[in-house]
C-alpha positions as CSV (number, residue, x, y, z in Angstrom):
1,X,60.7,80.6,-31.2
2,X,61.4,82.7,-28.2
3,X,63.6,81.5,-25.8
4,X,63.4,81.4,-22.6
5,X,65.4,84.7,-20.6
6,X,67.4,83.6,-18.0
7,X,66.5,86.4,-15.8
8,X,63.3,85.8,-14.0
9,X,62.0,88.5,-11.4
10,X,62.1,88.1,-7.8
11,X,58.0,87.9,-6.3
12,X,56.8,91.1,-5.2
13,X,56.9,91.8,-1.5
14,X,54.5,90.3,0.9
15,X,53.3,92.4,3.9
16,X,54.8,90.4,6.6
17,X,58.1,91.0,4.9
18,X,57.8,94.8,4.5
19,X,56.8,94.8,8.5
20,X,60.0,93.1,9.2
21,X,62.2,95.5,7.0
22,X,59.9,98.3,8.4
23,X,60.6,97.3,12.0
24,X,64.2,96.4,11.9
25,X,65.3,99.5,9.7
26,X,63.9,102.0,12.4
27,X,65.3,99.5,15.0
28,X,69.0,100.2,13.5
29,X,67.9,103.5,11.7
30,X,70.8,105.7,13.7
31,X,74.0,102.9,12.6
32,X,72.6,102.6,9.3
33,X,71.9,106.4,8.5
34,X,73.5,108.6,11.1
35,X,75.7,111.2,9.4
36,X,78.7,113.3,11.5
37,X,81.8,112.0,12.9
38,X,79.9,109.4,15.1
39,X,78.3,107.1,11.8
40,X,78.7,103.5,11.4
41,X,81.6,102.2,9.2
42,X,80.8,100.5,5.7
43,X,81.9,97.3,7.1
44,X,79.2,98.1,10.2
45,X,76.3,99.1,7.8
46,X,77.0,95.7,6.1
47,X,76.3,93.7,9.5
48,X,73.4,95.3,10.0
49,X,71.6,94.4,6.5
50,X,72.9,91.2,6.5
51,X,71.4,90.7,10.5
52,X,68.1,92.2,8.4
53,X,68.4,90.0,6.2
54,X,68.7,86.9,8.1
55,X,65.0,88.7,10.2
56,X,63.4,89.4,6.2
57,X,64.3,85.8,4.8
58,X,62.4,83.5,6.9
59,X,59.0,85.6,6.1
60,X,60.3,85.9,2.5
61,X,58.2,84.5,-0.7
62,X,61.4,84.2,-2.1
63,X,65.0,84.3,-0.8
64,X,66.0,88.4,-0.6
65,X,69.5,89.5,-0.8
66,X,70.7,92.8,0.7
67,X,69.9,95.0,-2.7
68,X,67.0,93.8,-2.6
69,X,66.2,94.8,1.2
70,X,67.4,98.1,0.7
71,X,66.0,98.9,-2.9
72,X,62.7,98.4,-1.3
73,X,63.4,100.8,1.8
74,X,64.2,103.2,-1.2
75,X,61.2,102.8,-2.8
76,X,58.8,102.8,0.4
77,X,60.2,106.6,1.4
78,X,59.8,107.8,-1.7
79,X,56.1,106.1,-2.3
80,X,55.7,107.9,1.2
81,X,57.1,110.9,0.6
82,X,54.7,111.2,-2.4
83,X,51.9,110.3,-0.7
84,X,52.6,113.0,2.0
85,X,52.7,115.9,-1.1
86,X,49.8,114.9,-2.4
87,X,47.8,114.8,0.8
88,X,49.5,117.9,2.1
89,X,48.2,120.0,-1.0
90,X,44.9,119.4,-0.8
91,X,44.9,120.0,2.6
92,X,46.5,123.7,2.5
93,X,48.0,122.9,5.8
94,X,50.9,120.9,6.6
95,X,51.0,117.2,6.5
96,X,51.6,115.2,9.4
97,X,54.6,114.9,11.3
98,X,57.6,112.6,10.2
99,X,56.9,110.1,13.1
100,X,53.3,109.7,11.3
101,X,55.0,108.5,8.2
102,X,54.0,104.8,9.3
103,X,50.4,105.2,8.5
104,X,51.2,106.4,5.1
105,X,52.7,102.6,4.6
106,X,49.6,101.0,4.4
107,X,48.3,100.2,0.8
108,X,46.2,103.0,-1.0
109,X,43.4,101.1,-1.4
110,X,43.0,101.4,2.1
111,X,42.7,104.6,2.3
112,X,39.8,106.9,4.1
113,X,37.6,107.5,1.1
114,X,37.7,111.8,1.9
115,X,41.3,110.9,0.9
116,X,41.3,108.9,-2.1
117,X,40.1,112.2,-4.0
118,X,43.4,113.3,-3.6
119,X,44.9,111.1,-6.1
């Protein structure tokens, strides 16, 4: 008989919490990834995700600690950073701007269908 693993996996994301983490990441993007002589301290950065924490929680399916918060700000540049290379190739010209990044966020499935080819 198998037992049972001690371990479970957190529930995925819901979309009201990756608007929060969305919103209050850009809200404290410059202490939280400013590089030079003028960046936030560890201790500083810290604050910050816990104070976005305490924003993500209440939304939360699940409790979320910090890892958790900034695993899946991780994962959303790089899913949008992907998403940018593919549509840029097909395209021959650039892709859109940095600061258009936040339409890339939505789900695929929602997609124009002249995009979804692209895949």
């Amino acid at each position: 008989m198998a037992e049972e693993s001690p371990k479970r996996r957190k529930a995925n994301f819901n979309e009201a919490e990756t608007e929060v983490l969305i919103e209050q990441v850009l809200k404290h993007e410059r202490l939280l990834f400013a590089a030079g002589p003028g960046r936030a301290s560890p201790g500083q950065k810290r604050q910050v995700w816990e104070l976005i924490r305490h924003k993500v929680n209440p939304v939360a399916a699940c409790p979320r600690d910090v890892e958790d918060l900034k695993k899946r700000w991780r994962d959303l540049k790089r899913r949008d950073r992907s998403k940018l290379c593919r549509l840029s190739q097909g395209c021959g010209a650039p892709g859109p701007p940095p600061a258009a990044l936040g339409l890339l966020l939505a789900p695929e499935e929602e997609l124009p269908p002249a995009r979804r080819r692209l895949h």
